[in-house]
N, C-alpha and C positions, 0 to 999 in steps of 0.2 A: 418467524423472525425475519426482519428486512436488513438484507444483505446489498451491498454495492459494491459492485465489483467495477473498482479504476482499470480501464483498459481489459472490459468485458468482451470486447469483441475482436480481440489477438488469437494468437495463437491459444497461449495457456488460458486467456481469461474465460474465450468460448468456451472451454473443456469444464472449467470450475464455473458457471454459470450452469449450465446441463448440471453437473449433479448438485449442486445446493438445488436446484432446481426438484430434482427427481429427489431430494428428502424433504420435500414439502416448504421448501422456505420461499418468501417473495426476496426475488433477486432482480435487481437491476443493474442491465450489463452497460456500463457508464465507460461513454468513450467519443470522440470530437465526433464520431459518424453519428452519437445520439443526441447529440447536442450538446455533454458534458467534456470538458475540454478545464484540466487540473493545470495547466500553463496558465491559461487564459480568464481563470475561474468561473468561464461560463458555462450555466448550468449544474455549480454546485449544492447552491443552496435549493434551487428543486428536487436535489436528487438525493440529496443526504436528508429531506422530512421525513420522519420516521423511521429511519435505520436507527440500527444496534451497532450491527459492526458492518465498515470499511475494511476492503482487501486492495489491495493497492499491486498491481502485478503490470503496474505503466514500464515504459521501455524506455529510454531515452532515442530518438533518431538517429545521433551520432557515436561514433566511439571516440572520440578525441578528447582527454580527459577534461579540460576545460570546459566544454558543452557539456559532456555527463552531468559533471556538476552541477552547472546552472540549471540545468535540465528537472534534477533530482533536487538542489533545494528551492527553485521557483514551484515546482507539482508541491512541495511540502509545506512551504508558504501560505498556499493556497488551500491546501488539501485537509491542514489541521486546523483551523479557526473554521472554517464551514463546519467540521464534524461538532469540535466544540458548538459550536452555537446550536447544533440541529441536536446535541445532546447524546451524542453517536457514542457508544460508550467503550468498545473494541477497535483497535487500528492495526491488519495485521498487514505486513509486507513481505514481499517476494524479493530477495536478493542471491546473487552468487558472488559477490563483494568476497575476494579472497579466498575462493577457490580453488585457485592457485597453488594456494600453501597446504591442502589436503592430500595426504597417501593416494597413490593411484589406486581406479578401480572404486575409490570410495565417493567418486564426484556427484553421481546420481543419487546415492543415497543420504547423502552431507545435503544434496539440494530440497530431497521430500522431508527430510528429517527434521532439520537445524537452520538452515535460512528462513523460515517464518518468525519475524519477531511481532511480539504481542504487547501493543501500548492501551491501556486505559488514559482514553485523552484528560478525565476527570482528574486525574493526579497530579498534571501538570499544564503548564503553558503551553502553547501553540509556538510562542518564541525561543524556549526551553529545546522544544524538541526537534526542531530545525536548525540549531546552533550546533547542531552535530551532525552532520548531511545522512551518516549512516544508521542513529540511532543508536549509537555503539555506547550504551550507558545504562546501568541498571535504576531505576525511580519510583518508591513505594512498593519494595517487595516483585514488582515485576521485570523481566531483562529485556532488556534494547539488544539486540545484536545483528548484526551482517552476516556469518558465517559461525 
């Protein structure tokens, strides 16, 4: 299966690149050092032919919540109309979006457990699913969520 991994070559993306890798899948660690760049859309659409699913574990540069934002619905922008068209049919993302609000002591496992949310782009829009920066929506049986 062909995997893309938005912001492959971070911290966590390296780590999740090696093992899709070590269970036999082609993984491409997609990130501005490889030329793909989800701001800018360059190098999307070479790098989403023939994937399945999209992991998205991009960062934003800043913490300043105005920049997040832009940050995170320009990558989305960009990042779901390229899948659609390439036919990607998984979009899973990395957030800690409300984190905040979890029992101590449960933060790491709130993070491996329940922040990956799972889009089937075939369900919906590209404009649908960026009108909500977080995902935070359930659409055809499947859930959108942040935390």
């Amino acid at each position: 299966m062909k995997i893309v991994v938005i912001g492959g070559t971070g911290l966590i993306g390296s780590k999740t690149v090696a093992i899709l890798g070590q269970g036999g899948h082609e993984v491409v660690a997609a990130s501005p050092k490889s030329g793909v760049n989800s701001i800018t859309g360059e190098g999307l659409k070479e790098a989403m032919a023939g994937a399945q699913v999209v992991i998205d574990l991009t960062n934003s540069p800043s913490f300043e919540d105005k920049a997040v934002l832009e940050f995170f619905e320009t990558s989305g922008r960009n990042l779901l109309p390229a899948e659609a068209a390439a036919g990607v049919r998984h979009h899973v993302a990395l957030s800690i979006v409300g984190i905040d609000r979890t029992p101590d002591g449960l933060a790491g496992q709130l993070i491996c457990d329940c922040c990956l949310g799972f889009a089937d782009t075939s369900l919906f829009g590209a404009e649908k699913a960026v009108s909500s920066p977080f995902f935070n929506r359930t659409a055809g049986g499947k859930r959108f969520f942040s935390t």
